[in-house]
N, C-alpha and C positions, 0 to 999 in steps of 0.2 A: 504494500500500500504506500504510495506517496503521498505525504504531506506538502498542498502547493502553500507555500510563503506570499500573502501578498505583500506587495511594494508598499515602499514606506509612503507612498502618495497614495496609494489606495487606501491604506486605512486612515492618513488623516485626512483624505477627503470624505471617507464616510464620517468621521466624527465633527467636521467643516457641517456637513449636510443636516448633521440632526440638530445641531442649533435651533432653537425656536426664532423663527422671525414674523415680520408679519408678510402678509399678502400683498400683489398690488389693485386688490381693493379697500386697504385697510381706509378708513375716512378719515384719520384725524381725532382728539378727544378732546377735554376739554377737563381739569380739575381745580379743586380747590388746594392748597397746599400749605402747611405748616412748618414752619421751617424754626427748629428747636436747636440753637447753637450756645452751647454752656447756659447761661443765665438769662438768653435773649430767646422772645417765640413772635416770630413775624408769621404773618399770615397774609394773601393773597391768592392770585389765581395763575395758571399755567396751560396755554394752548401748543399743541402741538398738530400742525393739519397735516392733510395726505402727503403732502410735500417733505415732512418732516422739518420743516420750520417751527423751531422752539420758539414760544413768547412767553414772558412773564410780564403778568399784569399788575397793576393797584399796587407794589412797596415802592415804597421813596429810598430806602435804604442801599444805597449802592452796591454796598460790599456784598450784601443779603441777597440782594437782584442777581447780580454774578455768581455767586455761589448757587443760585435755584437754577439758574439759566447754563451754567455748567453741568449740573446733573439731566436735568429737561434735553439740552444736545447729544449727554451722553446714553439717557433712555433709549432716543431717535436713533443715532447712527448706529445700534448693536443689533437693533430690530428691522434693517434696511436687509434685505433679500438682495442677495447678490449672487451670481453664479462662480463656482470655483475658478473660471477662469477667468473669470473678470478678477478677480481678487489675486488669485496666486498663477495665472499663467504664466508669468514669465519667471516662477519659480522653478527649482529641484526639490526634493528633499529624499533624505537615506536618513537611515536607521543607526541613532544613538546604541546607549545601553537599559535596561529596564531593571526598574526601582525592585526595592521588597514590597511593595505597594502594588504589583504589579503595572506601573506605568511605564509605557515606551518612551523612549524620548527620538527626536526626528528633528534633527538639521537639517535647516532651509539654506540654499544654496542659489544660484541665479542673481536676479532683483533684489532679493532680500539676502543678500548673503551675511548670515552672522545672528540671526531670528534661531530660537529654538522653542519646539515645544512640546508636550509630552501628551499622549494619550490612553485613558484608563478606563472600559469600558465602552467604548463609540463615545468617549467625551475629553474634549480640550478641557485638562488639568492645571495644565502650567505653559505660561505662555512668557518669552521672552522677545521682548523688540526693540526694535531700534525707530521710536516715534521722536519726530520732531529734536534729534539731535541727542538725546536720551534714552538708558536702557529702561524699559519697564518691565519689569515682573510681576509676575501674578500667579498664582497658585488656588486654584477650587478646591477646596474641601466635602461641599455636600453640594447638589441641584437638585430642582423642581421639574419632575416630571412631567409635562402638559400633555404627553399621548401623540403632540405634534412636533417631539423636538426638547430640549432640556433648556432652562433657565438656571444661571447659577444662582447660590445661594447662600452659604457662608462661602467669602473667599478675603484674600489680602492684596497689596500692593507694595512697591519699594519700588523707587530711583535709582539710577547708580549715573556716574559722569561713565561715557565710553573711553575716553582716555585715562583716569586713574583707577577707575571701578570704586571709588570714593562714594556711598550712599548719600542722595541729594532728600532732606527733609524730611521725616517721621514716616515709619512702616505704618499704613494705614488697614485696619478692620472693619470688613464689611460684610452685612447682613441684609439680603434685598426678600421684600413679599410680593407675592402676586397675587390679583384678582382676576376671573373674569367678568368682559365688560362685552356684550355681544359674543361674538364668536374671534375675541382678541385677547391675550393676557396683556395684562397692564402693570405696571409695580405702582405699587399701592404704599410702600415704605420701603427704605433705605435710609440706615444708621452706618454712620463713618466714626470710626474711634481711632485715632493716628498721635500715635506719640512724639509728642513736641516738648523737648526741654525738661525731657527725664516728668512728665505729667500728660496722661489722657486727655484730648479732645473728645469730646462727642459733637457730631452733628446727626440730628436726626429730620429726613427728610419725608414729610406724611401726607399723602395725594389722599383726597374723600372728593366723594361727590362725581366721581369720571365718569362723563358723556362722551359718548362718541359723538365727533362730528353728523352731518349729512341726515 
């Protein structure tokens, strides 16, 4: 009996694929949002339409604005359906070494040369990139099931500089919920806990009230 090996593009394109995203008939939604940072609770609203155009509405608070309007783009663009080859065609990827956890890890090669990520399950675990002149890492711990595709769920973050591998700014914790809203999952909550200066941040982000557009 032979055992066929698939490529290391084969199984993280399946793990690429079961992502949850949305449709291209998603409409667009519309929520109310909380936004609970150490000792401050701003409240407001947050549209995002079919376009994937983040807004935040009603705060005066800048720094608040930014920080909702940061999370709101970051909702949009993970939820954006794209096809593997639109994203990683002008990639390679082979095959790392695999954890006690059972995760593969799979060097990306091509375009992206120097991206690494690991998969556990048909699910992107751990993701390293090179965005915007910085490494970012990321490591999933648990996700949400939808039957359409996985959301993560507890996972983390960390910076590093590509040139000294120096850590840029507080390893951040993160806890995302989901609803559904029609025939869409939505995050409903997302708490950030990121260690700054040897003491815990929390931010905690709380969507109520989500209508879909249209």
């Amino acid at each position: 009996m032979t055992v066929t090996q698939i490529s290391a593009q084969e199984l993280f394109q399946a793990a690429y694929q079961n992502r949850y995203t949305w449709d291209e008939n998603f409409p667009g939604y519309t929520a109310d949002i909380t936004y609970k940072y150490d000792d401050q609770v701003i409240t407001g609203q947050v549209r995002i339409d079919a376009n994937m155009k983040a807004e935040v509405l009603n705060i005066e608070d800048e720094a608040a604005k930014k920080a909702i309007h940061g999370q709101a783009w970051e909702i949009a663009v993970h939820r954006v359906r794209r096809s593997f080859a639109q994203t990683h065609g002008a990639n390679t990827f082979r095959y790392g070494s695999k954890d006690a956890n059972g995760a593969v890890e799979i060097f990306v090669g091509g375009k992206s040369e120097g991206d690494k990520y690991k998969v556990r399950n048909n699910e992107v675990c751990h993701v390293h990139r090179l965005i915007h002149g910085t490494f970012v890492t990321i490591d999933t711990f648990s996700s949400h099931d939808t039957g359409e595709g996985y959301l993560s769920h507890t996972y983390n973050s960390v910076y590093h500089d590509p040139e000294t591998g120096a850590q840029k700014g507080g390893k951040s914790d993160f806890t995302d919920e989901y609803e559904k809203v029609g025939n869409y999952y939505v995050l409903n909550r997302r708490e950030i806990r990121t260690e700054i200066a040897e003491r815990i941040s929390i931010q905690d982000f709380i969507f109520s009230n989500i209508e879909l557009l249209g």
